[in-house]
C-alpha angles and dihedrals in degrees: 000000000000087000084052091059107048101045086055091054098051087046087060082042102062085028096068090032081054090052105042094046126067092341099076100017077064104060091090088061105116148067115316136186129206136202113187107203115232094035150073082235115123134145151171134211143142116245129189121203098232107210102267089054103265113126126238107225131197142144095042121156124151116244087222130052122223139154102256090070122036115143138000114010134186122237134199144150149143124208102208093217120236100169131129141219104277090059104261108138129208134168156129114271130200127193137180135182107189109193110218118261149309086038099039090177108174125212104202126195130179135174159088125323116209115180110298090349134090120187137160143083126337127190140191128207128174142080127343118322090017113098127082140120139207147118124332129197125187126185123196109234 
């Protein structure tokens, strides 16, 4: 009986680790698009969550052209999961487009994921006409 017991409990062991790894963490993975308030500024991209927490990122291409990225961006970001065992899936998200020099303008976002939803503060630094800040919003889709 003792046996018993204890196999059933390292099944529901490896059962809940199974669960709370890679299988919700992975519930951002996908194709996004994002709208920044106060600007011309959208994009879309896919992302994936590696396993330390970095994200994987293709397919990006901003929705709006403007003269602080033109070509040839760089792309990085990590989503620190908070999630739980029923899927749904919370977080803080960073976010970063990097133009390529000799502009190096940088389009930063940061904020929460809730489910299929992003939401929180971007900001732009960079050369003339290229700063600014203000409210993001990505939808998984």
């Amino acid at each position: 009986m003792k046996k018993l017991a204890v196999a059933w409990l390292v099944a529901m062991v490896l059962t809940l680790v199974g669960c709370g790894s890679n299988g919700s963490k992975g519930n951002i993975n996908g194709t996004w698009t994002a709208v920044l308030s106060d600007t011309s500024f959208s994009f879309g991209t896919s992302v994936v969550v590696n396993n330390d927490g970095t994200l994987s990122v293709s397919q990006f291409s901003f929705s709006t052209n403007g003269p602080c990225f033109v070509s040839g961006e760089t792309e990085s970001g990590s989503f620190a999961f908070t999630g739980d065992f029923n899927g749904n899936v919370t977080g803080q998200f960073d976010f970063k487009v990097v133009s390529e020099p000799p502009s190096s303008n940088t389009l930063t976002l940061t904020g929460t994921v809730n489910g299929n939803t992003i939401a929180g503060t971007w900001s732009l630094t960079g050369g003339t006409g290229c700063t600014g800040s203000g409210n993001f919003t990505m939808a998984k889709g």
